[in-house]
N, C-alpha and C positions, 0 to 999 in steps of 0.2 A: 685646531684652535691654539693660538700661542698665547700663554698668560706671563703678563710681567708685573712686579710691584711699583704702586704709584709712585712716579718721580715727584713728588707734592715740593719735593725741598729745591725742585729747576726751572720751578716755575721764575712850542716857538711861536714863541710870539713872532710879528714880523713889522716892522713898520716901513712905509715906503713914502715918498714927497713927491707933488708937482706929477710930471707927466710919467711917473714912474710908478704913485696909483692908480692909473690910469690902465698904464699897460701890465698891473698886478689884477686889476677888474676883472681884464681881456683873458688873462691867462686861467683866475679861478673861474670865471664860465666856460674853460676850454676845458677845465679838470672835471669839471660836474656833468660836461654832457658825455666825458668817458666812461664816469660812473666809478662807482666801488672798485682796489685791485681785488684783480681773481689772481690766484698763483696756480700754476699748471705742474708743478713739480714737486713734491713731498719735502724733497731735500733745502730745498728754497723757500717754502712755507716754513719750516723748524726755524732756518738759518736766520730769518727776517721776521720770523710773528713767534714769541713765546707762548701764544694762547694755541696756535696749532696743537704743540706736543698734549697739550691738556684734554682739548676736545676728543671725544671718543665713548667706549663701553665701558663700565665696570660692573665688578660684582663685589659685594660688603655681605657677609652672614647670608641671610635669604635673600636679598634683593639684588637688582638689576639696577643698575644707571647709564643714563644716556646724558653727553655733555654736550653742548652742541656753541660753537663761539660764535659770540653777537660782535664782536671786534672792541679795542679800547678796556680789555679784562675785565669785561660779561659774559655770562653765561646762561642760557637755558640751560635748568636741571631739571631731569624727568626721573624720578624713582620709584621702579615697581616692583609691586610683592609679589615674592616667588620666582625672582629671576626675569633675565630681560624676554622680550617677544619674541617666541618659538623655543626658549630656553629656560621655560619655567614660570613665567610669571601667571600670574591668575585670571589675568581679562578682566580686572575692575580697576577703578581710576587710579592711576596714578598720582602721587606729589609732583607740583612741578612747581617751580619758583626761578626767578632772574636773577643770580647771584654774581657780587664781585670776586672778583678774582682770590681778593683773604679773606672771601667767605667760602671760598671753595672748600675747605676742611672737616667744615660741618659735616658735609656730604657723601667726602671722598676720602678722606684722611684713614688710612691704615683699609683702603680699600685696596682690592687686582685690578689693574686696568687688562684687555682682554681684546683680543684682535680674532675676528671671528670672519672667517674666507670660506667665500661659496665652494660647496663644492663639486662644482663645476667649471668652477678657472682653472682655465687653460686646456679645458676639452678639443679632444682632437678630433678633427672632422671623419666622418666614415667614408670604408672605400664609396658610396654613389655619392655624397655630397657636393654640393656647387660651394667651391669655396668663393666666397665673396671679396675678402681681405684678409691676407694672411702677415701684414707690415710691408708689403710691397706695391707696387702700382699695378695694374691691372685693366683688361678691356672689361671686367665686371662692375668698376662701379667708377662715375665721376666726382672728383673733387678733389678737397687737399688733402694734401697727404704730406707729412712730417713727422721727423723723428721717431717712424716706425707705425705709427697711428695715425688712421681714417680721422675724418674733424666735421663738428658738426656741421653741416650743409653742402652733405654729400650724398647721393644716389646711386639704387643700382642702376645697369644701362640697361639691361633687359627686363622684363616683366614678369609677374611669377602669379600662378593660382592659391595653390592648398601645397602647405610645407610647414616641419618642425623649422625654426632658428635659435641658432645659437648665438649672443650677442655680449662682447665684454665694452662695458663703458667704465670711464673716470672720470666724473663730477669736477669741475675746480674749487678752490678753497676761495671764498669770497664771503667771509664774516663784514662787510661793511655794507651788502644786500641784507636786506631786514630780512630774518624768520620768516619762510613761506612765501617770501615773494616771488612773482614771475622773473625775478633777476639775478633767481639765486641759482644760477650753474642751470641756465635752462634749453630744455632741446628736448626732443619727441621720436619717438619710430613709430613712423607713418607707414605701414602693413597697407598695400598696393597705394599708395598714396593719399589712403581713405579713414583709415583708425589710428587712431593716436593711441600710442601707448607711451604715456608721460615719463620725461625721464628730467631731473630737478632734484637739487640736496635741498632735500626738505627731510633732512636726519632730527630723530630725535623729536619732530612733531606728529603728533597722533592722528585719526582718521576720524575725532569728533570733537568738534571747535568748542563743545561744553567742559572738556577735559582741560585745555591748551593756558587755559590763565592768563593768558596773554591774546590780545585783537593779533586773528590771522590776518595774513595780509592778500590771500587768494582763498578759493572753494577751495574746499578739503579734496572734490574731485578734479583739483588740479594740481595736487603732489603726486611725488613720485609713486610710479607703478600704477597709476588712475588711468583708466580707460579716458581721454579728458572729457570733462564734463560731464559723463553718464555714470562712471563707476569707482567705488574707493576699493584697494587693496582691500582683502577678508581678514590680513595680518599688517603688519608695520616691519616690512623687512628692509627698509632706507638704511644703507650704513655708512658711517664720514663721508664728506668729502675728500678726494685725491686717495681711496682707497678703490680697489678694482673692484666691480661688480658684475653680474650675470643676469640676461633676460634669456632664459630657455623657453619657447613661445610656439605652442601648438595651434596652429592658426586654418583654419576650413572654407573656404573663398564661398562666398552665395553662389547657387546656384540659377540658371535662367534655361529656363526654354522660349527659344523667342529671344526676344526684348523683356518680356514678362518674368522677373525674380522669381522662382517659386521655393524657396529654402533661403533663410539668413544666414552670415556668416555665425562663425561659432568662434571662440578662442581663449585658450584656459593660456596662464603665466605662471611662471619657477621665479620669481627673485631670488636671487642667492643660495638655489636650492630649495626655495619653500613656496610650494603654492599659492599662490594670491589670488590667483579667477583660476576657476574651475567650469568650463564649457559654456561661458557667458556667450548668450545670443546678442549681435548687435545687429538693429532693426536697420540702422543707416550709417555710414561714418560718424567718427567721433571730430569733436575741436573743428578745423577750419574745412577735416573731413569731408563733414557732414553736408558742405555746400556744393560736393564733386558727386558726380553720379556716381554707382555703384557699378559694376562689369566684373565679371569671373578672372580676369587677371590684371595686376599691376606693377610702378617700381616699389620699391623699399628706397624711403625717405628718412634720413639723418640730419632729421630739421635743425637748422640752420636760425638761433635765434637771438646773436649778440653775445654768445659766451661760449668759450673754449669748452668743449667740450670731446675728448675723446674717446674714440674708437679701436677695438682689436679682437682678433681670434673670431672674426662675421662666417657661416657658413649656413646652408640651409641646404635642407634633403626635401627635395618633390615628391607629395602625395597627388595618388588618383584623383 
């Protein structure tokens, strides 16, 4: 974990005439169905948004904070006792409040900001494992592939039963998607093309909407690390946006004799090194899942959902 002290202190109109409102109309309905920018690069988030550097962990005396940018120097502040989630805190509700930007000091002022890395980035695959995507192209999986990283709405090509994966993603930075929304850096791994396991920067929002102080804007089991729809994370291991993360994923394909299922799938989750599902039974796929039959093997799906999302360090080891 690297700890540094709070930079606290680094922290148009337009008018147009005649046929040239017109084609100022045309262009802001062209801006609005692009949506919010997402930045794909740390160094270009800093360079062009000053709320980037702010957003993130800290720690002040006993407590934990989470900052998370609403865009325009907002912020969701979440403060818990005991230190942040997995790191001390107590499991009872947090403060949370929507602060401007030079209210940020109340919060944070003479606090550590705190960069906290799975540890499991950059696991290296073992001698049996199928490497999936190692930054190169590959007859193992279809799609894009740029700048070293798989992108969301890519697949394996071949099909797979009962296997550990290992998965590094990076969320994009899209502070002008409201908190919790389905459009904040969203995309899924779909485990034989049938369970969803949610993947969305929903950093810094909790797994119970009586806590949040704020109207979420999706089911709580459709943030990050949610089985979608059927199950919330047991922890809140979400971390920034454009910060690398890890799904280590012990997944047990149902079994069938016949046509007849006689055993559910099973699948416990590592977010960033910590536990989240622990040997959850799923009766049927999860999200759009749930609509596809179920069969002893599948692809691994890198849904594909309108926002940058990438991919790296993909490998899996076949179980019996």
């Amino acid at each position: 974990m690297k700890t540094s002290l709070l930079p606290i202190s680094t922290i148009a109109s337009i008018s147009m005439l005649g046929v040239f409102l017109v084609a100022s109309q045309a262009q802001g309905a062209d801006e609005k169905k692009e949506g919010p920018k997402a930045w794909t690069e740390p160094d270009t988030a800093a360079a062009e948004d000053p709320d980037f550097l702010i957003q993130g962990e800290y720690k002040k005396g006993d407590s934990g904070i989470q900052v998370a940018a609403l865009s325009e120097g907002k912020f969701y502040v979440t403060r818990f006792a005991g230190g942040l989630p997995d790191d001390g805190w107590d499991g009872k509700k947090p403060e949370t409040a929507v602060v401007e930007r030079d209210g940020l000091d109340e919060w944070i002022g003479g606090a550590s900001k705190v960069e906290r890395m799975s540890p499991t980035l950059g696991a290296k695959p073992p001698a049996d494992a199928v490497v999936l995507f190692d930054g190169e192209a590959s007859d193992r999986v279809k799609g894009e592939i740029k700048e070293g990283y798989l992108w969301a709405g890519s697949e394996t090509t071949d099909e797979y039963g009962s296997f550990t994966l290992h998965v590094e993603f990076r969320l994009p930075y899209k502070p002008g998607a409201a908190l919790s929304s389905q459009d904040r850096g969203n995309s899924g791994l779909y485990l034989q093309n049938r369970y969803e396991v949610q993947v969305l920067d929903s950093f810094g929002v909790l797994y119970n909407p009586d806590w949040a102080g704020i109207p979420l804007k999706s089911d709580v089991k459709q943030l990050c690390g949610s089985f979608y729809k059927f199950k919330t994370p047991d922890v809140p291991m979400a971390r920034p946006p454009l910060t690398w993360q890890t799904y280590d994923i012990d997944f047990t394909a149902p079994k069938f004799e016949g046509d007849k299922k006689v055993t559910n799938a099973r699948i416990s989750v590592k977010q960033n090194g910590v536990t989240i599902h622990d040997q959850v039974e799923l009766p049927q796929g999860t999200g759009a899942g749930a609509k596809r039959p179920e069969g002893p093997k599948g692809p691994i799906v890198f849904q594909g959902h309108g926002n940058p999302v990438a991919y790296r360090n993909v490998w899996l080891v076949e179980k019996d």
